[in-house]
N, C-alpha and C positions, 0 to 999 in steps of 0.2 A: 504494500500500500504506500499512499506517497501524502504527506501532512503540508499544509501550504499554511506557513507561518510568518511571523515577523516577531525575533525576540526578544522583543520591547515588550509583547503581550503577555497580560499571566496568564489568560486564557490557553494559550499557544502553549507558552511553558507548563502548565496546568495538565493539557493533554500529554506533552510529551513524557512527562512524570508517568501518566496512566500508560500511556504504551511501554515505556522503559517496566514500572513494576510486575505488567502484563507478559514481558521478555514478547513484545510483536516485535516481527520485520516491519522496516519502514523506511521510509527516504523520505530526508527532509527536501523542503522546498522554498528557500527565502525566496518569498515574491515578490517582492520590492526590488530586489536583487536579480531576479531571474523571474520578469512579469511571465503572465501566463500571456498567450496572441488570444486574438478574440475569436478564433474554432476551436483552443481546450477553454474558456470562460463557458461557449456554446455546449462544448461536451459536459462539463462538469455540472449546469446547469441542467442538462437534459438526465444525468444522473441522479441530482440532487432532487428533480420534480418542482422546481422552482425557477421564479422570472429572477431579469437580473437586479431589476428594484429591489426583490426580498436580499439581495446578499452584497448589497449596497448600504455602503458606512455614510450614509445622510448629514451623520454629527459633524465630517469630518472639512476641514476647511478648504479643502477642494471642491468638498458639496455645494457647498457657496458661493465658489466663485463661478462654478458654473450653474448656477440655478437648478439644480436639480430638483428642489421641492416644487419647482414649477412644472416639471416634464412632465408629460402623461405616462400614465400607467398601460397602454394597452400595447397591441399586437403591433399596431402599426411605427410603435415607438422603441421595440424590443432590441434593436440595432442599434441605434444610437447611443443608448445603455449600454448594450455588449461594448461598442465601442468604447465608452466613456470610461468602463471601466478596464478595458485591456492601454488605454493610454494613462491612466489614472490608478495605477494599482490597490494604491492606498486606502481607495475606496471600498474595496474588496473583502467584504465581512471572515473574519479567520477566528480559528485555524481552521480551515477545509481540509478534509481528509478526504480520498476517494479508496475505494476496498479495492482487492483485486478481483471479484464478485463481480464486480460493476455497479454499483451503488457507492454514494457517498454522502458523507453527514458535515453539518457544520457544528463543528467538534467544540461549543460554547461548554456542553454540561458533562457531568461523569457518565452520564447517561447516553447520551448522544458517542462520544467515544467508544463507549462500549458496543455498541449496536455493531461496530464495523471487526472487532474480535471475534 
């Protein structure tokens, strides 16, 4: 499985704890460092069973500068998002995990990380 982190987050470090205590395989992934393009944001999304607004950091001060609490929510707007947020990584809600299963969680609780063990 492959963890999409930033280790500034305790969230992030939180999960990797549960994996390490767990003894999972896994490959880290600084995304900030090594963005994801906008066909794996597309695949991880169609994993996840979620748009890219749900895994979109809103709080975050790039949200701002591009308006995003103004953009639409719907289908026709789903690319601009993808986009926004494979140029913008930041914005990118973590840590994502993706299984080798082909499912993937956004690894916020102890719960949600477990799911992919």
């Amino acid at each position: 499985m492959e963890i999409w982190i930033n280790p500034a987050c305790s969230k992030c470090r939180s999960a990797l704890s549960l994996l390490d205590a767990e003894k999972a395989e896994y490959t880290v992934r600084r995304y900030l460092e090594d963005p994801p393009s906008a066909a794996e944001i597309r695949d991880v999304l169609s994993r996840l069973g979620l748009e890219p607004w749900d895994i979109t950091r809103t709080g975050e001060g790039a949200a701002g500068e591009l308006g995003l609490s103004g953009w639409p929510r719907d289908p026709d707007s789903r690319e601009r998002w993808i986009e926004a947020l494979a140029a913008h990584p930041i914005l990118i809600q973590r840590p994502i995990i993706t299984a080798d299963d082909g499912h993937a969680v956004v690894g916020r609780t102890e719960d949600a990380v477990r799911s992919v063990l």
